[in-house]
PADOFI-933918 format. One record per residue (C-alpha): x, y, z; residue in three letters; residue number from 1. Coordinates in steps of 0.05 Angstrom, whole numbers, plus 32768, in hexadecimal, padded with zeros to 4 digits. Layout:
<recs>
+------+------+------+-----+-----+
|   c1 |   c2 |   c3 | res |   n |
+------+------+------+-----+-----+
|    X |    Y |    Z | ala | NUM |
...
+------+------+------+-----+-----+
</recs>
This chain:
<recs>
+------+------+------+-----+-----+
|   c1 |   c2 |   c3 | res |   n |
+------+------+------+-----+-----+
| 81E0 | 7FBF | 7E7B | unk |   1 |
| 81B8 | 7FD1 | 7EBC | unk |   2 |
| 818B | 7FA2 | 7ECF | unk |   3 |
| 815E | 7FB2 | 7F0B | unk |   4 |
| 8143 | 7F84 | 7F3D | unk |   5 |
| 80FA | 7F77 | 7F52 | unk |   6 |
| 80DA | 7F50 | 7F81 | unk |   7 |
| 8099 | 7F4C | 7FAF | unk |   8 |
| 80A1 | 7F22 | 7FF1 | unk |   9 |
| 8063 | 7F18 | 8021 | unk |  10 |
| 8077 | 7F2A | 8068 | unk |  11 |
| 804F | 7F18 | 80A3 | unk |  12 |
| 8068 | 7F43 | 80DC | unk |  13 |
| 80A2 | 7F72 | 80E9 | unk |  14 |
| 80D5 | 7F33 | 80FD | unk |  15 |
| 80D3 | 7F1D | 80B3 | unk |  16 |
| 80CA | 7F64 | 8095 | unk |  17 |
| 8115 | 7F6F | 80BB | unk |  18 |
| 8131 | 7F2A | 80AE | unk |  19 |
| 811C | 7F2F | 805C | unk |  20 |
| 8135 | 7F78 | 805E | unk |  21 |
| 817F | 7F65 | 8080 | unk |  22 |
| 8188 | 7F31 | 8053 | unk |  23 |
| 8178 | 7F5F | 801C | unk |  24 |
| 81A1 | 7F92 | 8032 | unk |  25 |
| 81E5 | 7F5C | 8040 | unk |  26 |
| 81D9 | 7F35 | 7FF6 | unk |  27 |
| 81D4 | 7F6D | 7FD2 | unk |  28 |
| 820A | 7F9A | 7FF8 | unk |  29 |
| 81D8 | 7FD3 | 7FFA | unk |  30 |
| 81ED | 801D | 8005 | unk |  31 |
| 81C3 | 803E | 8040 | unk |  32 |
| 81D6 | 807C | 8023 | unk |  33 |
| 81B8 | 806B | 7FDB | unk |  34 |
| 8178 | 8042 | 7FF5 | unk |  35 |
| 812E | 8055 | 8008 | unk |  36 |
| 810E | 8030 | 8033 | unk |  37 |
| 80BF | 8044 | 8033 | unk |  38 |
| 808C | 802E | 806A | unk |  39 |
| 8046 | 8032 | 8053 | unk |  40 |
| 8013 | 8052 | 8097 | unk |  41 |
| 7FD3 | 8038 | 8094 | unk |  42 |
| 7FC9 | 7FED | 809A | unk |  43 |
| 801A | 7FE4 | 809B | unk |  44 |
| 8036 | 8018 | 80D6 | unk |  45 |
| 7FEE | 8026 | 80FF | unk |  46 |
| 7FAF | 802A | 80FD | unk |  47 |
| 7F70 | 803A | 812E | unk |  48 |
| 7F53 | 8001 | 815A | unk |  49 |
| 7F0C | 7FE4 | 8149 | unk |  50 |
| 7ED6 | 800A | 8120 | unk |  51 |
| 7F0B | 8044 | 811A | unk |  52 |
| 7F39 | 8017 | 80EF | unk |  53 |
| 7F44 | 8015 | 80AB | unk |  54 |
| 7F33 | 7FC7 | 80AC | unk |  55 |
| 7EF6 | 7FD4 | 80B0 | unk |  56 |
| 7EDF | 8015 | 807B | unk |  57 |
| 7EA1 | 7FFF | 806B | unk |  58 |
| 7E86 | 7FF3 | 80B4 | unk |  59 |
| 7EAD | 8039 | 80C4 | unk |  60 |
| 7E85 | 805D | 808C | unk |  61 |
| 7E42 | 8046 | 80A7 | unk |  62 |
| 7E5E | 8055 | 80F1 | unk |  63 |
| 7E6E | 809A | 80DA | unk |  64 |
| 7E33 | 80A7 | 80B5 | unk |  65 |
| 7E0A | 8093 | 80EC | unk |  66 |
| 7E2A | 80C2 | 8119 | unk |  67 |
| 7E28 | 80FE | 80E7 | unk |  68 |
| 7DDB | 80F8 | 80E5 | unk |  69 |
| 7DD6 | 8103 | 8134 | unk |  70 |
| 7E0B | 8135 | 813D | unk |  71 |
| 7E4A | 813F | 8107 | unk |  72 |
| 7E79 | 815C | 8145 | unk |  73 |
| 7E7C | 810F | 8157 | unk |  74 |
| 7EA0 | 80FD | 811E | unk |  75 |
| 7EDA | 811D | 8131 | unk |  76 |
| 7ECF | 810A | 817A | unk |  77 |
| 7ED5 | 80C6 | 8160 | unk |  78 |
| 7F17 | 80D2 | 8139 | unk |  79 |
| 7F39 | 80FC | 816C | unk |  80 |
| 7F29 | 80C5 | 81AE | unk |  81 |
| 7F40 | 808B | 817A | unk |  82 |
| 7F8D | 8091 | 8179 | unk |  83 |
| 7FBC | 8071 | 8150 | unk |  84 |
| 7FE6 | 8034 | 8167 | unk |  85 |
| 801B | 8016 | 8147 | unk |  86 |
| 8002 | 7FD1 | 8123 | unk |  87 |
| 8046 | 7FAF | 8143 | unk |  88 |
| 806A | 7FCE | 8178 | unk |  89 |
| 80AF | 7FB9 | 8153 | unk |  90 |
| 80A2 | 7FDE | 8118 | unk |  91 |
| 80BB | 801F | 8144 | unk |  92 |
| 8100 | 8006 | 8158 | unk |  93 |
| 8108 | 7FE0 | 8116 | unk |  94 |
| 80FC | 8022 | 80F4 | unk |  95 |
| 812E | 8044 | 8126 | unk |  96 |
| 8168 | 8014 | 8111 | unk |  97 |
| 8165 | 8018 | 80CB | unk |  98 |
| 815C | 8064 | 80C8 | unk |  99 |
| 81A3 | 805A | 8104 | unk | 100 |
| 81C1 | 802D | 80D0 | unk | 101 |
| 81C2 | 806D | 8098 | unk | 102 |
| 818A | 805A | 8069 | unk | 103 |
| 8158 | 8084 | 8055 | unk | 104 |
| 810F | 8072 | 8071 | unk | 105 |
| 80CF | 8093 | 805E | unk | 106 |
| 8087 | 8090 | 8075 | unk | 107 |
| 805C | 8087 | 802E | unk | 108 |
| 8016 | 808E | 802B | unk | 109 |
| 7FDF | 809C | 7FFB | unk | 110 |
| 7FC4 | 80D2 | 8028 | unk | 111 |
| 7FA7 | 8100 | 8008 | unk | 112 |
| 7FC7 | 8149 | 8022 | unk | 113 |
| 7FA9 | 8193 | 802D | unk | 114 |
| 7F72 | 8195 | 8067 | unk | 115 |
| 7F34 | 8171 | 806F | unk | 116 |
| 7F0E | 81AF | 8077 | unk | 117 |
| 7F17 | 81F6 | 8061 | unk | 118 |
| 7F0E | 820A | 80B3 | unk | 119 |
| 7F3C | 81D7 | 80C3 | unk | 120 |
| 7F6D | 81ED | 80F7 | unk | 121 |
| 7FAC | 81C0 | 80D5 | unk | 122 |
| 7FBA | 818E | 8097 | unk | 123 |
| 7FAF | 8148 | 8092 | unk | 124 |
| 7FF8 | 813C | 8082 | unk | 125 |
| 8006 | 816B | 80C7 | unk | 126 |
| 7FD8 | 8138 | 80E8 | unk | 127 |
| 7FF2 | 80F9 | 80C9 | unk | 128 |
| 803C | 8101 | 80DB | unk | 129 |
| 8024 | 811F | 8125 | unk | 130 |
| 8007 | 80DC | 8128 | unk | 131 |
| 8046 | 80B8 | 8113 | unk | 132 |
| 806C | 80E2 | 814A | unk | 133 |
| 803B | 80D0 | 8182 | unk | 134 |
| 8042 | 8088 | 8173 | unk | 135 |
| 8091 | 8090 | 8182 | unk | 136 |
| 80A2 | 808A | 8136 | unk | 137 |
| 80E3 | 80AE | 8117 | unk | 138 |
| 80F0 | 80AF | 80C9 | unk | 139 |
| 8127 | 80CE | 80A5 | unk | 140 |
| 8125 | 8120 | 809D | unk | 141 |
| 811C | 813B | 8059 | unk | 142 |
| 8103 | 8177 | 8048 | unk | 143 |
| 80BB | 8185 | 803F | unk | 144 |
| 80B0 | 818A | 7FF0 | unk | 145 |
| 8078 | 818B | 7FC8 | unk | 146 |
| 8076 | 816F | 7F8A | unk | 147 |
| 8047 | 8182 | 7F4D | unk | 148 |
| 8016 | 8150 | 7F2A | unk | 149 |
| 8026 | 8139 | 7EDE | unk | 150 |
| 7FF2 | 8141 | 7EB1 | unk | 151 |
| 7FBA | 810B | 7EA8 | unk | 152 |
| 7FC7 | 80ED | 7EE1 | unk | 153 |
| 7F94 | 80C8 | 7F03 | unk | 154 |
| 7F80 | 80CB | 7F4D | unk | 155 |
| 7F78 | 8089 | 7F73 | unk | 156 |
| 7F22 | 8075 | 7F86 | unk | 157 |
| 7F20 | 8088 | 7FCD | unk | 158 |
| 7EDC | 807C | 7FE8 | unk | 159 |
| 7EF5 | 80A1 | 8031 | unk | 160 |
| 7EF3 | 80DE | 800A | unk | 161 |
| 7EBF | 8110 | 801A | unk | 162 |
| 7EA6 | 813F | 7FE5 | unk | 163 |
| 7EBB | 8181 | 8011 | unk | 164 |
| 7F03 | 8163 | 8011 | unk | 165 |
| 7F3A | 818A | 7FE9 | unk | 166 |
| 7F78 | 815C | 7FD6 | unk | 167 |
| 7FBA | 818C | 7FD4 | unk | 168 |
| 7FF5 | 8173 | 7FAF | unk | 169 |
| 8025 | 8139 | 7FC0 | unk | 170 |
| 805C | 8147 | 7FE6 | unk | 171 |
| 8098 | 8130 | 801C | unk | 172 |
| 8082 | 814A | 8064 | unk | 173 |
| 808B | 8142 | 80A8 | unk | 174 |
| 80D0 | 8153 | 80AE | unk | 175 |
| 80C8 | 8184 | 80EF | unk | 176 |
| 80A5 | 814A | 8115 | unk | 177 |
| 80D5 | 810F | 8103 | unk | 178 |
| 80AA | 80EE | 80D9 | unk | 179 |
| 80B0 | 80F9 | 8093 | unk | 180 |
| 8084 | 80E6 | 8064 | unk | 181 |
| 8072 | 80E1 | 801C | unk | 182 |
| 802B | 80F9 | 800E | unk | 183 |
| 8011 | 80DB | 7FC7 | unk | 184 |
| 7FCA | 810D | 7FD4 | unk | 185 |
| 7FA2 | 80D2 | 7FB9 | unk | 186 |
| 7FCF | 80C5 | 7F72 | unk | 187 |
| 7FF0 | 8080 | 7F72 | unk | 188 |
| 802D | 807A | 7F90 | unk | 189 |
| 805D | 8065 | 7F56 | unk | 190 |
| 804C | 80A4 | 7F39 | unk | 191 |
| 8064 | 80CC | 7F6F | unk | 192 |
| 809E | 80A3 | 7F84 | unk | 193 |
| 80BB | 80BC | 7F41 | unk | 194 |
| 80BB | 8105 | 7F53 | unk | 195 |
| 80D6 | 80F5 | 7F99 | unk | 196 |
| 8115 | 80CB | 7F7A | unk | 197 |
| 8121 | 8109 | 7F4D | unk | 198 |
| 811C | 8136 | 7F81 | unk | 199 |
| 8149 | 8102 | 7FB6 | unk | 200 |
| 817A | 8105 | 7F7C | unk | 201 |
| 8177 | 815A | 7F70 | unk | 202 |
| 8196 | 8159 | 7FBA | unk | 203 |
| 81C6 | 812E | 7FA8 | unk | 204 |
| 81A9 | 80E6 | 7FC1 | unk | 205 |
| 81AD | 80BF | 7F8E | unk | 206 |
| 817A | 8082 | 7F9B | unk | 207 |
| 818E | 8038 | 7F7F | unk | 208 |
| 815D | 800C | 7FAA | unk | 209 |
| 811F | 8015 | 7FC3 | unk | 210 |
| 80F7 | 7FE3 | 7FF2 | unk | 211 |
| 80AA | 7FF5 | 8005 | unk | 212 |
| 8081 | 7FCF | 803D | unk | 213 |
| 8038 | 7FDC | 8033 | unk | 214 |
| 7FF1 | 7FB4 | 8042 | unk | 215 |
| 7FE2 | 7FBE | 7FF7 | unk | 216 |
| 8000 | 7F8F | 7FCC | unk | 217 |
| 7FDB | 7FB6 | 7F8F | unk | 218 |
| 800C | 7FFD | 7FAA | unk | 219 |
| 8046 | 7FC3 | 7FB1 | unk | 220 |
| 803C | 7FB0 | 7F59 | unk | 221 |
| 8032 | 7FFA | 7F49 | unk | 222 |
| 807D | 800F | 7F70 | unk | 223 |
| 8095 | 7FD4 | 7F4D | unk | 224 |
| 8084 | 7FE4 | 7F06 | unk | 225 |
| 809E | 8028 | 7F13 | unk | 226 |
| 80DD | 800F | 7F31 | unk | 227 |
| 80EC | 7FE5 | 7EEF | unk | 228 |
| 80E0 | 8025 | 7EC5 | unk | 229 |
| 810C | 804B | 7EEA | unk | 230 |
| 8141 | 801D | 7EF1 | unk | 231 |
| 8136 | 8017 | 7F38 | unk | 232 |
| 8149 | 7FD6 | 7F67 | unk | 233 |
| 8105 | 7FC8 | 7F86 | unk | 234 |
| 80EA | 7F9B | 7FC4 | unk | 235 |
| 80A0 | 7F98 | 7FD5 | unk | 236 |
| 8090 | 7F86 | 801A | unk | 237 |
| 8048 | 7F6F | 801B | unk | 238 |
| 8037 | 7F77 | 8067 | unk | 239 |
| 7FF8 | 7F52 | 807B | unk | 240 |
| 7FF6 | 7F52 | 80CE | unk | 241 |
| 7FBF | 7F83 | 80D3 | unk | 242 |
| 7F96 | 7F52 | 80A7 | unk | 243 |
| 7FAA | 7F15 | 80C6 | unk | 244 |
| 7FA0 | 7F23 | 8100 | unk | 245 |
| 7F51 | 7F49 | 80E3 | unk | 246 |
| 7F1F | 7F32 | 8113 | unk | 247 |
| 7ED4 | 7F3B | 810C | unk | 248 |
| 7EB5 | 7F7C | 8128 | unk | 249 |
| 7E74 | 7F6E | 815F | unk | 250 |
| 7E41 | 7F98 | 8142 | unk | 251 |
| 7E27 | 7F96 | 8192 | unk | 252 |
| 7E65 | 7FBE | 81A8 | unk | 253 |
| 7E6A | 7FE9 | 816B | unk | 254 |
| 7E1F | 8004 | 8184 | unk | 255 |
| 7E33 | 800F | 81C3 | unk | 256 |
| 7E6C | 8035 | 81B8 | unk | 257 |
| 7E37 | 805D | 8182 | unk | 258 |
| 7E09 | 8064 | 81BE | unk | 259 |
| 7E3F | 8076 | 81F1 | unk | 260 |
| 7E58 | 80A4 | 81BC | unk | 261 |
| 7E15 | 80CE | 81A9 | unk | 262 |
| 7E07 | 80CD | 81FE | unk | 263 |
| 7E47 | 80DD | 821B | unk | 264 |
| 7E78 | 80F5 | 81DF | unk | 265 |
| 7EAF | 80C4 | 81F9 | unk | 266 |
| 7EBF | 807D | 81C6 | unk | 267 |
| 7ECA | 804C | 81EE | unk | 268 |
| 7EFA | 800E | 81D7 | unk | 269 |
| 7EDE | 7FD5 | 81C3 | unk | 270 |
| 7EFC | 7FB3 | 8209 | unk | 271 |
| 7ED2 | 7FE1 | 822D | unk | 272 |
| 7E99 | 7FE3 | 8206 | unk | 273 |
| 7E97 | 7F8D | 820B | unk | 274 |
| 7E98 | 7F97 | 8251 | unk | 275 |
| 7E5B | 7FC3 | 8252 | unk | 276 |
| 7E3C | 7F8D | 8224 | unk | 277 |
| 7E48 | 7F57 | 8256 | unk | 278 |
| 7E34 | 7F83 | 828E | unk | 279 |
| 7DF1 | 7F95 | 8273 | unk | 280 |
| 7DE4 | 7F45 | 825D | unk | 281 |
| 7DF0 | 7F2D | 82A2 | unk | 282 |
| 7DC5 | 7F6B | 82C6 | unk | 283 |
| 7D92 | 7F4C | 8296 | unk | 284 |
| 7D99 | 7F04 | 82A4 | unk | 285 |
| 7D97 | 7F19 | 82ED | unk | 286 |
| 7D56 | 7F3C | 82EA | unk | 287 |
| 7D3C | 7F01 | 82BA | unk | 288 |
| 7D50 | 7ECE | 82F2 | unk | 289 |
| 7D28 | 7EF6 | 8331 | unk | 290 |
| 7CF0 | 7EFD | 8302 | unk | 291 |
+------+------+------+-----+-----+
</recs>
């Protein structure tokens, strides 16, 4: 009788996501051809640097809000001059050997798809993987599919979510840009994984083991309960750099990046902005000290 195996491990950095995966992959003999390795975006492959990042949502929301009630156009401002950088520079060339090596490696977020805004000029899953391009990431090519929604299935809370925002369905995209990605559009991601294994297996991939590095350790139980279901061979990779290495934002440099912002529609980084802090401290001890 097939028994499937499940396990969650808690991974630090890249070094011991690679060493835990190769032992995986030697012990158990795996197949490249037959298993899917998934790499969660946000929090796990990049993210944005200071207020920008999703470390920080709250202290983003109030950012953002702020700046909508001067002039909405910044908002976007702010997203488009706050790139995405890889949260470890290994995670690029780790990705590139294992996808070398014959296994199958997908991006695998709860992005929701569809675009943010009915003028919008492209998708957020177009976005998303042009993003995962820039930053000099390459995932496996399949096919872009989209998948349809079972019934009374239950969308994830997602306070980011604006009320004008559509969600589209989930699907695998990215394909053209080397970075393909599974999509979720806000539904948990067990649910989803099912239809993509079916769908793996209709084009004759037939998928055996499955191991998933993601921030969220609460995805990481979900994929696992699905994997058991399904028969599946399962290994969570709970990945907690980004929030071990967390700092605390200085609500000094966060307004003058806001001011900086609203004046001269350029975001400075926080580097910058600290130096504009200092500069404007010591102009005033200056002026205190002639006084």
């Amino acid at each position: 009788m097939f028994r499937s195996e499940s396990s969650i491990v808690r991974v630090e950095n890249v070094s011991k996501m690679a060493e835990v995966i190769s032992t995986k992959i030697s012990k158990d003999r795996l197949d490249p051809s037959k298993t899917l390795i998934l790499v969660d975006l946000d929090l796990t492959l990049f993210d944005r640097p200071g207020i920008m990042s999703d470390l920080y949502p709250g202290e983003r929301k109030e950012f953002m809000d702020s700046l909508a009630k001067t002039d909405p156009s910044l908002i976007e401002i702010a997203y488009a001059q706050s790139p995405y950088k890889l949260i470890e520079e290994e995670m690029a060339g780790y990705i590139k050997k294992l996808v070398e090596q014959g296994f199958i490696v997908l991006g695998f977020t709860s992005r929701r798809t569809g675009k943010a805004k009915a003028d919008a000029f492209s998708s957020v899953e177009e976005d998303a993987c042009k993003s995962v391009q820039k930053i000099g990431v390459n995932f496996s090519k399949v096919a872009t599919q989209e998948f349809d929604i079972p019934e009374n299935s239950v969308q994830l809370e997602n306070p980011n979510l604006r009320p004008y925002e559509i969600i589209g369905k989930p699907k695998i995209f990215g394909d053209s840009f080397g970075a393909t990605t599974i999509f979720t559009a806000n539904y948990p991601k067990g649910l989803i994984l099912e239809s993509v294994v079916k769908h793996l297996s209709s084009l004759g991939i037939e998928i055996t083991d499955i191991i998933e590095t993601d921030d969220n350790v609460k995805y990481l139980q979900n994929l696992k309960n699905v994997c058991v279901t399904n028969k599946l061979n399962f290994t969570g990779l709970h990945y907690t750099f980004a929030h071990d290495h967390k700092h605390e934002l200085n609500p000094d440099v966060v307004a003058i990046q806001k001011e900086r912002l609203i004046d001269k529609r350029e975001l400075i980084s926080d580097s910058s902005a600290l130096q504009v802090l200092e500069n404007s401290k010591s102009r005033l001890s200056m002026s205190k000290s002639f006084a």
